[in-house]
N, C-alpha and C positions, 0 to 999 in steps of 0.2 A: 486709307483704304485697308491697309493691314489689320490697321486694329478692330477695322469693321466684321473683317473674316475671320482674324481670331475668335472675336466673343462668337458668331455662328457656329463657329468651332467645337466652341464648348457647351453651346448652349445643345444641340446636336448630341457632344459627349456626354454631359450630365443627364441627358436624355436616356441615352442606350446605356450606358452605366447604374442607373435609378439611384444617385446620390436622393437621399432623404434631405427634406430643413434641418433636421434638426443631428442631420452629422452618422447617421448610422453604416458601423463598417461595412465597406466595399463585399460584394461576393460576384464575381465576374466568371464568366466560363469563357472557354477557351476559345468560342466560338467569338462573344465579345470582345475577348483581347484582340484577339488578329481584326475583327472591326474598327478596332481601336487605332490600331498599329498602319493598316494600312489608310486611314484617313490624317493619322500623322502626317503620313509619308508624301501626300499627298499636297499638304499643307505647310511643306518645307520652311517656306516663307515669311509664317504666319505666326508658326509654333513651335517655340524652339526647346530644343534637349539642355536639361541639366548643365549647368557651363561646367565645364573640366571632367566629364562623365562621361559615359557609354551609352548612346542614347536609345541603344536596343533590348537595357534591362530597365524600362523606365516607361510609366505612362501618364500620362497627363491629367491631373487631380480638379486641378484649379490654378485660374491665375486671371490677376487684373492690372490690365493696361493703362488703366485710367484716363477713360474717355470722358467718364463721370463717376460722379460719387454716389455708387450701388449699393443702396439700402438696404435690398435683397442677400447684400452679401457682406457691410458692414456694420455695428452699431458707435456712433459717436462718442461711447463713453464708457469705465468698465461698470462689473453689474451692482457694486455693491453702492454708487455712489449716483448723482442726478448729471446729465450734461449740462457745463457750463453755459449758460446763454452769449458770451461773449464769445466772437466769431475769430477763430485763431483756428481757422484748419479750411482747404479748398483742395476742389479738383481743378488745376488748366494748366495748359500747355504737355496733356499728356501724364503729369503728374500729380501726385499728391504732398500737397505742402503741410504742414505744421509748424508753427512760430509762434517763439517768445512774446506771450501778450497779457496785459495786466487787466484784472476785472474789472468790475463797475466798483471793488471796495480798494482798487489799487492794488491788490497782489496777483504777481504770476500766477496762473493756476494749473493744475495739468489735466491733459489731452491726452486719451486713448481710444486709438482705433481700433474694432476688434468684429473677430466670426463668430463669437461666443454664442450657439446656439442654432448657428447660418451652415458654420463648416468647420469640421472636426476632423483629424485623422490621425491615425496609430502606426507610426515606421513612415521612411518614405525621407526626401528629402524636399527643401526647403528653402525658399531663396530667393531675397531681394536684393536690387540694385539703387541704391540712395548716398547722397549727399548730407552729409549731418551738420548741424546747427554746431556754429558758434558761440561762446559767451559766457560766463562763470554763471554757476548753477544749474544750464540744460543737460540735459539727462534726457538723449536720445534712445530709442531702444525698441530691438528685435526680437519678439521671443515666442514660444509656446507653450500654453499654459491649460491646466483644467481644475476645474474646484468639486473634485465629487468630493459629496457628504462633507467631512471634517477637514479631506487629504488636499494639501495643494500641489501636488507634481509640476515643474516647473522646469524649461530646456532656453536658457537667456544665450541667445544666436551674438547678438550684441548689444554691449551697454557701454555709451563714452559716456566719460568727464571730461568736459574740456576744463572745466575749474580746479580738478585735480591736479596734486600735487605730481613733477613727475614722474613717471613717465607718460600722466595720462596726458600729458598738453603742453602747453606755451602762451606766455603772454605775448601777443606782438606788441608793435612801437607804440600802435594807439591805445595798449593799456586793456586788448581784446584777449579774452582769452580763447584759443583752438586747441582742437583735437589731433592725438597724433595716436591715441590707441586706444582700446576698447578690449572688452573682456567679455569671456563665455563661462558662462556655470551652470552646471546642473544641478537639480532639487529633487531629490527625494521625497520630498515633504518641505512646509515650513519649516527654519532654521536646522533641516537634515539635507546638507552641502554635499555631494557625492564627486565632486571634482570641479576644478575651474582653471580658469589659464587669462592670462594680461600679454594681450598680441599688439605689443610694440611698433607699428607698421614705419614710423619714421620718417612719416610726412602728414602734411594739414589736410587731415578725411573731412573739411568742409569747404574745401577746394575743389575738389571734381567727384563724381559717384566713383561706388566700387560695388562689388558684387559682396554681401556676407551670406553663408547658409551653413545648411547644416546636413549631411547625412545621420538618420535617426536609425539605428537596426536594433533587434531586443535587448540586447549586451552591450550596445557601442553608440556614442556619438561623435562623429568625425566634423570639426565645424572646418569649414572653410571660408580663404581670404582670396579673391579675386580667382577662383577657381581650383587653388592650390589649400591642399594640406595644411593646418595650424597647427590642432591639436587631438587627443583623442582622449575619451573618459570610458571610462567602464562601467559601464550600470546597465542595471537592469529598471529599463522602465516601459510598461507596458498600456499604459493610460491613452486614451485616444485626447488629443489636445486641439486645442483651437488657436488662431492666427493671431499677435497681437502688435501692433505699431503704436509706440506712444512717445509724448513727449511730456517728460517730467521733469521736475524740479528739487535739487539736494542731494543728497546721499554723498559722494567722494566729490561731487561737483560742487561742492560748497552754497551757498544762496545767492541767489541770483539780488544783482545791485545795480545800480544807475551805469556801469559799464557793460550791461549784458543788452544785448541787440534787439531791439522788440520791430514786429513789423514780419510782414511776408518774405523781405529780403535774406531776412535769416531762418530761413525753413531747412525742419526736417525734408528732405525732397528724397519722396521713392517712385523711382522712375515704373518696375512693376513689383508682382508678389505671385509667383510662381511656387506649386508644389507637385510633384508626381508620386507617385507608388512604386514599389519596387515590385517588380514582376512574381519576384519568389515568395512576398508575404502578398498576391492579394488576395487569397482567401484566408487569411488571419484577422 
């Protein structure tokens, strides 16, 4: 029933708000904000404030619960590539799962869920709660991203290797590899690195959810772990960006092998995908 009133909620807010398809910045008057704010408020139950935040510099962008898998506001693949026909991603139980699955030629392939073109935004902050895969090679990951013209502006919330080398993981008994940290970078551009940081947490992140996000401000990105403070980078990035969830395969996580868990059991699992706006940039 919650989640029934939330999407009302938003569907309501997207309303009086006049979010565009295809992502055009907010311009809200003052009159709308307090409409906004007191239908929050009202909504205590339903919709909730930034975890570890002030929930009174903050308004409500978007966000899915995952009752289903909203077309209207995902696509199953990124833009440069065709979706895989092999079924390795669902909505149920509230969640959205992705898992380790081999194609029709036998290899892993990767899965990206994305707003690319549904929903965009510039500042604000950002924030899911998920459960990350186990197994040498998956390459779970959180980020925001945008392709204008030639430039790739890039904000990576998080990205494990559980196949990595310490500190990113651990083999257990049965020869599985997990997660125990994950890493935030910011992109100026392709291969233009503006800062990054390897957040150690020092426990198996495919054992229970936790919260990853990020405070985005024009000079600053403050990513946070379970509500608390990690790290901070300084840049200046002003691109409006889009939402991305994917699960891939390689990079520090090495190639996935006859040891890595294929099947729904070992899902990327995000419970939702929350973003608000910061009150002081919404006419930015």
């Amino acid at each position: 029933m919650k989640k029934f009133l939330l999407r009302g909620v938003l569907v309501a807010a997207f309303a009086t708000f006049g979010f565009s398809a295809c992502g055009e910045e907010p311009s809200f008057s003052k009159e709308t904000l307090a409409a906004a704010d007191k239908l929050a408020k009202t909504k205590k139950s339903s919709v909730r404030s930034p975890f570890g935040q002030n929930e009174d510099e903050y308004v409500l962008t978007f966000a899915d619960e995952f009752d289903s898998f909203n077309r209207k506001l995902w696509n199953d693949h990124i833009w440069y590539e065709r979706p895989n026909p092999t079924k390795n991603y669902t909505v149920e139980d509230g969640k959205l799962k992705i898992w380790p699955q081999r194609d029709a030629s036998g290899k892993f392939f990767n899965r990206t869920i994305d707003t690319d073109g549904k929903f965009e935004q510039r500042y604000g902050f950002f924030e899911i709660e998920a459960k990350l895969t186990k197994g040498k090679g998956t390459w779970p990951a959180f980020w925001l991203f945008a392709h204008p013209d030639k430039r790739r502006p890039e904000i990576d919330v998080m990205e494990a290797y559980p196949g990595g080398e310490a500190p990113w993981g651990y083999t257990d008994a049965d020869g599985v590899s997990r997660p125990t940290a994950y890493g935030a970078t910011v992109w100026y551009d392709e291969g233009v690195k503006a800062g990054e940081y390897k957040h150690n947490v020092g426990k198996d992140l495919s054992a229970r959810f936790h919260r990853y996000a990020v405070k985005w401000e024009p000079d600053r990105q403050t990513f946070y772990f379970d509500g608390k403070p990690v790290h901070t980078v300084e840049a200046r990035m002003t691109d409006s960006m889009y939402i991305m969830l994917d699960l891939w395969f390689g990079s520090s996580s090495g190639d996935p092998d006859a040891s890595t868990p294929q099947g729904k059991s070992n899902s990327f699992e995000i419970n939702y995908v929350r973003a608000w706006q910061m009150k002081r940039f919404i006419n930015q």
